[in-house]
C-alpha positions as CSV (number, residue, x, y, z in Angstrom):
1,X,0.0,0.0,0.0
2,X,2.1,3.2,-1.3
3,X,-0.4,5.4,1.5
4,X,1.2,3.5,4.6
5,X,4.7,3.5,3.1
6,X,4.2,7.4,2.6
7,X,3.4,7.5,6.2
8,X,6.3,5.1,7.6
9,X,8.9,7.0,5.4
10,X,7.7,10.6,7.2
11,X,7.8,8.6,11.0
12,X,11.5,7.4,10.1
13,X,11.9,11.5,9.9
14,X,10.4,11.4,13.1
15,X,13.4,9.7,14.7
16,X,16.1,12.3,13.2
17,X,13.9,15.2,13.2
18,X,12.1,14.4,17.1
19,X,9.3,17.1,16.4
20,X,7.4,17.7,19.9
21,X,4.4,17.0,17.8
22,X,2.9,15.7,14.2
23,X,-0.1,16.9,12.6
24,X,-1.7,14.6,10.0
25,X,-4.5,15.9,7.8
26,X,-7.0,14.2,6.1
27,X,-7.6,11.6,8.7
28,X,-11.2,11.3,6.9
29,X,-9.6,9.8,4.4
30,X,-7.4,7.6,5.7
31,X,-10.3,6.1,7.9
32,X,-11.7,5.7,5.0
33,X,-9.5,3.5,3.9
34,X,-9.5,1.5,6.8
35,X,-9.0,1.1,10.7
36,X,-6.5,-0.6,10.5
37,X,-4.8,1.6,8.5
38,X,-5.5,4.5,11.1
39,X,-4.0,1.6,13.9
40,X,-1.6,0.7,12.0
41,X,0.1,4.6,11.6
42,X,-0.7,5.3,15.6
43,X,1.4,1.7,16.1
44,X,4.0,3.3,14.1
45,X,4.0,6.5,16.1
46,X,3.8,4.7,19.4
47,X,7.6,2.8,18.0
48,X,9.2,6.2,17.7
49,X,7.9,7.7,21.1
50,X,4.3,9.6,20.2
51,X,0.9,9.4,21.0
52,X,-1.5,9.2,18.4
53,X,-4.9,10.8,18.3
54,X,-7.7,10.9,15.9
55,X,-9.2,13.6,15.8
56,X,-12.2,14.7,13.3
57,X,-13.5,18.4,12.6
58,X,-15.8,19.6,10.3
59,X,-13.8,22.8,9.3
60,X,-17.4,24.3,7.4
61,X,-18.1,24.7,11.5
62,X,-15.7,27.0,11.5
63,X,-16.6,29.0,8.6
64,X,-14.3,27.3,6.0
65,X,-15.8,26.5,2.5
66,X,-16.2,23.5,1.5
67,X,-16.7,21.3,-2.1
């Protein structure tokens, strides 16, 4: 799956980098690819030190168009 490779290649920049935090957007879309997909990234996370969150906003709540 090139997604989840995408994703393990930016957490191995995790471990040189050591960012206090990550931001990952479209988590609607990776859900909708799958839990496990969503698990699988947080399990990746958890490896290099992190907590993982999902967390979903509708950003049209907040005044941002939308198509």
């Amino acid at each position: 799956m090139r997604f989840l490779e995408f994703f393990r290649n930016c957490f191995a920049l995790l471990t040189v980098l050591r960012p206090s935090f990550l931001v990952i957007e479209s988590v609607t879309q990776i859900w909708s690819k799958g839990r496990s997909m969503l698990d699988d990234l947080a399990r990746i996370a958890a490896g290099r030190g992190y907590q993982a969150h999902a967390v979903f906003h509708n950003v049209a709540d907040c005044g941002l168009p939308q198509s």
